[in-house]
C-alpha positions in Angstrom: 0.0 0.0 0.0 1.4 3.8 -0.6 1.8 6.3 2.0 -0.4 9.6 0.6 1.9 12.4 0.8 -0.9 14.8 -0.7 -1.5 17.3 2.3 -5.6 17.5 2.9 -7.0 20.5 2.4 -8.8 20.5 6.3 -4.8 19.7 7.3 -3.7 22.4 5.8 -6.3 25.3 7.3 -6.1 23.6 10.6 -2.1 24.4 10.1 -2.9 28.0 8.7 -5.7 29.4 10.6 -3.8 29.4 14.2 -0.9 30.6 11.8 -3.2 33.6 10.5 -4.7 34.0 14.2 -0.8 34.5 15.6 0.2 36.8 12.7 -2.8 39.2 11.7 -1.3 41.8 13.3 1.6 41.2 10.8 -0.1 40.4 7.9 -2.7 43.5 8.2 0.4 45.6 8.5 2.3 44.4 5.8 -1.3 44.4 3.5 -1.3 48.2 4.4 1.8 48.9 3.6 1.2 46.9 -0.2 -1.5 48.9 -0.6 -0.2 52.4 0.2 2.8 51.7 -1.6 0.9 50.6 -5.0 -1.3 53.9 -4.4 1.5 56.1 -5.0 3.5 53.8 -7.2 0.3 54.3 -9.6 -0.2 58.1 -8.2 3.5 59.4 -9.6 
């Protein structure tokens, strides 16, 4: 029999979501910082 090496899809949010949850404060900064970076990339 083979071993399944494919990573489930519920594996893989139950891995991300406390990831997410620990790093929003992160990841809302960094979006921020995308966004008002693009908006005067596309202002000048």
């Amino acid at each position: 029999m083979k071993k399944q090496n494919k990573i489930q899809p519920t594996q893989l949010m139950e891995y991300l979501v406390p990831f997410i949850i620990r790093h929003q404060v992160v990841l809302i900064a960094f979006l921020l910082l995308y966004l008002i970076c693009s908006n005067f990339a596309f202002l000048s």
